[in-house]
C-alpha positions in Angstrom: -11.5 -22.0 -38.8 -10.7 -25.8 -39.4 -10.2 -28.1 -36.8 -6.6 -27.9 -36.4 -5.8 -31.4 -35.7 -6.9 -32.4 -39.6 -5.0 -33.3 -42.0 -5.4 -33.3 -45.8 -7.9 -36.4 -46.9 -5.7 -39.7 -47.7 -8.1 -40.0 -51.2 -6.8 -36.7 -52.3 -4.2 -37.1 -55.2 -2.0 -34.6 -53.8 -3.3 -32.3 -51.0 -2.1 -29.4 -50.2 1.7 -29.4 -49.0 2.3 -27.1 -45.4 3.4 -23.5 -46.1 5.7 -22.5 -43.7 6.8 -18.9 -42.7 9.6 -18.3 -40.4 9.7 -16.2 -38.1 13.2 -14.7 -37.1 14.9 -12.2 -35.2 17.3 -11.8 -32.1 16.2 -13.1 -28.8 13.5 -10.3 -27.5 12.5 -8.8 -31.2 9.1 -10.0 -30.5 8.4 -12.9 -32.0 6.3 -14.8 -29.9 4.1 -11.7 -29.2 3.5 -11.2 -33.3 2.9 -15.1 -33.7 0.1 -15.0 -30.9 -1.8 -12.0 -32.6 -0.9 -13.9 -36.0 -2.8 -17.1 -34.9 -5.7 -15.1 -33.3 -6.5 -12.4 -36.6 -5.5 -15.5 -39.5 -5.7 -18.8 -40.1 -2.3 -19.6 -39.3 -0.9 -22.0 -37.1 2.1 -21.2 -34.1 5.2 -23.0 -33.3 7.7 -22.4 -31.3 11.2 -23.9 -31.6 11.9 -23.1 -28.0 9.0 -24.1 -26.8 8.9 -27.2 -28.2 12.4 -27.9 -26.8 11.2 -26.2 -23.6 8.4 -28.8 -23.5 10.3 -31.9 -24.4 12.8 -31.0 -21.8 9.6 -31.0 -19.0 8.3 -34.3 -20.7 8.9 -37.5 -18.0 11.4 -39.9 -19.1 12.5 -38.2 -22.8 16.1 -39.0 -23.5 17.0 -35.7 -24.6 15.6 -33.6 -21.8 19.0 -33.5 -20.2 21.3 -32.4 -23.4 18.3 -29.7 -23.9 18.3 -28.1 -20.7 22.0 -27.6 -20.7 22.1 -26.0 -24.3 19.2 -23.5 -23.0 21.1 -22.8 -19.9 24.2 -22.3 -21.6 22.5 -20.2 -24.3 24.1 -23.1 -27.3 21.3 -24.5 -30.1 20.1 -27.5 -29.5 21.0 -30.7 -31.9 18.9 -30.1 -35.0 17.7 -33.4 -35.1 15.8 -33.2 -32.3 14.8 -29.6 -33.3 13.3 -31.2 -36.7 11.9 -34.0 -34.9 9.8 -31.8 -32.4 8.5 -29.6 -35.4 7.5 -32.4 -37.6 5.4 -33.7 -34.3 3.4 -30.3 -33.9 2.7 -29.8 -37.6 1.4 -33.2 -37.7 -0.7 -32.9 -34.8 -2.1 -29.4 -35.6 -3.2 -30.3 -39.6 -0.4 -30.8 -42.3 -2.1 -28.8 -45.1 -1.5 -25.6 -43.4 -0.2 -22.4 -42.9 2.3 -22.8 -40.0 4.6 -19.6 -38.4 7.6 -21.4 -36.8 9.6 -19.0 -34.4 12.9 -19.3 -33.7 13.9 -21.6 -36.4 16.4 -22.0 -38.1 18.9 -20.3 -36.0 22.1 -21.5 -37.7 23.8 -23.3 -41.1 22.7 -26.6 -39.6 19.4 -25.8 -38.2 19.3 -24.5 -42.3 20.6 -27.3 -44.0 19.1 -30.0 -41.6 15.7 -28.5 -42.7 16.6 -28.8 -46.0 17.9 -32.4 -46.1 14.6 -33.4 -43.6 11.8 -32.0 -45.6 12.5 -33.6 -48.6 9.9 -36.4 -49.4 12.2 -39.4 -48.9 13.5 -38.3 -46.2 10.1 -37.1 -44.7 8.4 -40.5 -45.6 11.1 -42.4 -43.3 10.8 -40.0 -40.9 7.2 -40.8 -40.3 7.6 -44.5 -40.2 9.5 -43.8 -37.4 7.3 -41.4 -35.9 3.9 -43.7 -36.6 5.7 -47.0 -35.0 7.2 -44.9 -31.4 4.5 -42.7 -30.9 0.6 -44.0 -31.4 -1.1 -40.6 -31.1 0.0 -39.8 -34.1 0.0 -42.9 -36.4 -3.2 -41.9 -38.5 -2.3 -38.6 -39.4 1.4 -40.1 -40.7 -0.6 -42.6 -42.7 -2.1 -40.0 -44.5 0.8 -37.2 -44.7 2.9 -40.3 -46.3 -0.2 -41.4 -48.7 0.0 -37.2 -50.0 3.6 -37.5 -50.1 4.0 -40.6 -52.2 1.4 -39.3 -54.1 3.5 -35.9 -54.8 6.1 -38.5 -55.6 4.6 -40.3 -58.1 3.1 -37.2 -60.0 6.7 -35.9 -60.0 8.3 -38.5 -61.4 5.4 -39.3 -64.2 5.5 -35.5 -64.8 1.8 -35.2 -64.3 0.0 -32.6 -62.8 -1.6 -33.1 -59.4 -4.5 -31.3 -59.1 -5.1 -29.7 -55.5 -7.7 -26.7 -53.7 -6.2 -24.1 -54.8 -4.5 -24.4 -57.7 -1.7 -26.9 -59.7 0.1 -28.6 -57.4 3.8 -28.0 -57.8 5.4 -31.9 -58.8 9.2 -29.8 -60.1 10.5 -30.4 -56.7 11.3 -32.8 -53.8 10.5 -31.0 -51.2 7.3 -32.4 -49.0 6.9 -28.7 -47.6 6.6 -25.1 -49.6 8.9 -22.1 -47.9 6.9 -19.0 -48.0 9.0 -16.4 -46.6 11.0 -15.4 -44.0 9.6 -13.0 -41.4 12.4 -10.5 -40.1 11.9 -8.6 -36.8 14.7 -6.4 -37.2 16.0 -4.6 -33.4 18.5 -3.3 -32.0 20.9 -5.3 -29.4 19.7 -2.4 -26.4 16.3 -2.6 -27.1 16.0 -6.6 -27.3 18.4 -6.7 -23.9 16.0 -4.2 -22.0 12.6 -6.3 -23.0 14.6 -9.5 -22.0 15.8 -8.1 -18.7 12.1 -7.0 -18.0 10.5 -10.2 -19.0 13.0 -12.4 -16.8 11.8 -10.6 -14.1 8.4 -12.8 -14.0 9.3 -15.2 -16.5 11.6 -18.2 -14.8 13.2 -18.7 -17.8 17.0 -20.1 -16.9 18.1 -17.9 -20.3 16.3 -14.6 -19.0 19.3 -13.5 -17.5 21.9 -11.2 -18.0 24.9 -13.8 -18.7 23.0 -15.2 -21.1 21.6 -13.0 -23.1 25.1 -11.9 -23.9 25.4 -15.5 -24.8 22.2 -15.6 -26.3 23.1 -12.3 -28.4 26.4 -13.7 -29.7 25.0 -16.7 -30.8 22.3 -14.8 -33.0 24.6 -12.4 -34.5 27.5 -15.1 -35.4 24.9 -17.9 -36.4 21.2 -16.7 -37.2 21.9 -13.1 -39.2 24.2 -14.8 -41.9 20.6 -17.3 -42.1 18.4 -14.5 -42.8 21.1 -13.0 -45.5 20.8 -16.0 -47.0 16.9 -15.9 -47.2 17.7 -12.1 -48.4 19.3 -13.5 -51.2 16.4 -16.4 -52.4 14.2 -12.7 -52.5 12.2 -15.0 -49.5 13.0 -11.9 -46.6 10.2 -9.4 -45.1 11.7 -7.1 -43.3 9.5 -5.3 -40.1 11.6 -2.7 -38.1 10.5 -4.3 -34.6 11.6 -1.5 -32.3 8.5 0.0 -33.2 5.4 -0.3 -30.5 4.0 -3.7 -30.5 0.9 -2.1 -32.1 3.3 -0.6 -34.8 4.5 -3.8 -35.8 1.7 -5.8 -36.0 0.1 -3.3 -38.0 2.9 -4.3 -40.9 2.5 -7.7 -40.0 -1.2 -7.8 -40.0 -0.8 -6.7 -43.7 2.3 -8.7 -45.0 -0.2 -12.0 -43.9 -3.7 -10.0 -45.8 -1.4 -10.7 -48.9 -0.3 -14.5 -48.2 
């Protein structure tokens, strides 16, 4: 496998753009557990909304630590903003040309229309000035991510075709990003409660616990299902009935990601 901290070369005319999958389903469906076997059996790459927020709300001095800790507590989503801005970091410092599973995300009509508004290439480019200025470790690889993206940019508007790896690089669009599908893991409210309740037992999580999962549950059902009908409609859904054995369900995920 690549290195995962590298990033399509600068003197390519337009690398290839990150093709995400996301990975959805009601708190306990399984979704980290798939990801991890997902990033162990193909080249894929992990991230996880809620541990990303979960990290940023450990990180000394971060100014949204506070705000973060009491939506997880309360079982409320997080500002997308910072959701996007977290997400952006990790696929920058794991490789932008990849193939990235993010979990958890998007978990509402902002989280969905935030994405949307972020990941196009104007909005993407200013978004890395202001990621390469506040945060060094990362400067280089937005240099190059915004030398692909301009790139993209100018092919589009000339009309040109950018030649990349794989294939014709698609310039009829201004996204900076390419949506593969959305990964369902389907379950029922008992079974997802029961893992939950099990896993809070060793897993000092302050949303492993009975309050809020309810919390947690009523969120996903008023705010995340009407997100993956929406996917259902753009044909972008796949579908994995994830009360099945964790052996079960990776068997039909194992094979969904043969055919990416």
């Amino acid at each position: 496998m690549a290195a995962a901290n590298t990033v399509a070369s600068a003197d390519t005319p337009c690398g290839k753009k990150p093709k995400i999958v996301f990975v959805l389903g009601g708190p306990g469906a399984g979704k980290g557990t798939q990801c991890e076997l997902l990033t162990k059996h193909h080249e894929v790459f992990h991230i996880s909304a809620g541990d990303c927020l979960r990290e940023e709300r450990q990180r000394p001095n971060s100014k949204d630590g506070e705000l973060i800790q009491e939506c997880i507590r309360e079982g409320r989503i997080v500002p997308v903003e910072i959701t996007l801005t977290l997400l952006l970091k990790k696929m920058l410092a794991r490789g932008w040309s990849r193939i990235f599973l993010i979990d958890g995300f998007p978990r509402n009509q902002d989280n969905l229309e935030g994405w949307m508004s972020f990941t196009k290439r104007e909005n993407l480019l200013k978004k890395l000035e202001q990621i390469s200025a506040s945060d060094p470790e990362l400067a280089l690889q937005c240099k190059q991510v915004m030398e692909q993206l301009k790139a993209e940019e100018q092919a589009a508007e000339g009309g040109q075709t950018a030649t990349q790896e794989n294939g014709a690089c698609a310039a009829d669009n201004n996204s900076g990003v390419e949506i593969a599908f959305c990964l369902f893991l389907d379950c029922s409210e008992e079974t997802m409660e029961e893992r939950l309740l099990e896993r809070g037992k060793h897993s000092g999580r302050a949303d492993d616990n009975a309050a809020a999962i309810k919390k947690r549950f009523r969120t996903y059902k008023e705010e995340t299902l009407p997100i993956i009908q929406y996917f259902e409609k753009q044909n972008k859904v796949k579908a994995i009935d994830a009360a099945q054995s964790v052996e079960q369900v990776w068997s039909c995920v194992d094979q969904l990601f043969k055919n990416l």
